[in-house]
N, C-alpha and C positions, 0 to 999 in steps of 0.2 A: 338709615338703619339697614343692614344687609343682614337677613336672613339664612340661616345653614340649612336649606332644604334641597332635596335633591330633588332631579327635574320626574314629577307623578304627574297622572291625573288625576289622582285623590288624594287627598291626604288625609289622617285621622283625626280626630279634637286635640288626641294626645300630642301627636304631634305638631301641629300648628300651636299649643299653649308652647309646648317646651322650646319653640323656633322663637314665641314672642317671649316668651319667662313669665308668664303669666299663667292663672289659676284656669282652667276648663270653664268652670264656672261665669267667670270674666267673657269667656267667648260668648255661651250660653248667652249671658244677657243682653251681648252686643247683636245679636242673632235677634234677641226680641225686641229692641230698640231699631234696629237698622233694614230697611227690607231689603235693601241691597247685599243683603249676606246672606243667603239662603243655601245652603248645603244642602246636599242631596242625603236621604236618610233612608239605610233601609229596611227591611221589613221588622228588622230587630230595634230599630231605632237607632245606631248605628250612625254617625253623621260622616261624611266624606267631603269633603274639601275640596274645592276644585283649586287651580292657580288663580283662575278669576277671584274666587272669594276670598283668598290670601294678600292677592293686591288691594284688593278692598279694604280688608282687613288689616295691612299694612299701612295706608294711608289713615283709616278711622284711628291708630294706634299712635300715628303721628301727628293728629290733632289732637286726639285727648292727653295720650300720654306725654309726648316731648312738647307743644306750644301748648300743654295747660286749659284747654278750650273744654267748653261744658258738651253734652251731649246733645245739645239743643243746636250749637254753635255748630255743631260736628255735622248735626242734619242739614242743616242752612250749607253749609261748603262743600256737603256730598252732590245739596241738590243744583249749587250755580253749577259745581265740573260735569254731572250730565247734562246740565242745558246746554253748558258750552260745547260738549262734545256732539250733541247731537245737530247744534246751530252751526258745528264745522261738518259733519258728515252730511247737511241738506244743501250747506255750499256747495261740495265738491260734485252733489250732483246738477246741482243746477249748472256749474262751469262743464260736463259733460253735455247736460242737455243742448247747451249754447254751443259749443264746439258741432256737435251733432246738426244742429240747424244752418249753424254758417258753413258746415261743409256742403250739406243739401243744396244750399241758395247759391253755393257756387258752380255746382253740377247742374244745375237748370239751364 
């Protein structure tokens, strides 16, 4: 699904529904199902959209909506991609650390 938003740092509820064609309301609820969608709000109440939480939201959209997946389903797939991503970003430093040590041990 490609999106028609233009490159913000924020964006508004209204906006982000009429990019998915979806109700405000619908977001609303995915906001309280999902922690991973946290919009920033401000004093008015006012919710702002970051791109982070658009891609989020793009993905959640693409489990429920297009492959049919319950909300439960949608939780379980949010939470294997951050473990996966978080089990590649401790890799990448662990391969720094190691580089870092065999360069030391050859400078000795």
């Amino acid at each position: 699904m490609h999106l028609n938003l233009p490159e913000k740092r924020y964006y508004t509820i209204g906006e982000v529904a009429k990019a998915f064609d979806v109700n405000p309301s619908l977001l609303r609820f995915w906001e309280k199902e999902f922690e991973e969608i946290q919009p920033k709000k401000k004093e008015s109440g006012t919710r702002k959209y970051t791109p982070e939480n658009v891609l989020t939201l793009q993905y959640i959209f693409h489990l429920v909506k297009e492959k049919g997946m319950t909300i439960q389903g949608a939780k379980k797939q949010l939470k294997l991609r951050k473990e996966g991503s978080s089990k590649q970003v401790i890799l990448s430093k662990l391969e720094q650390i190691k580089s870092t040590l065999e360069s030391l041990k050859e400078n000795l």
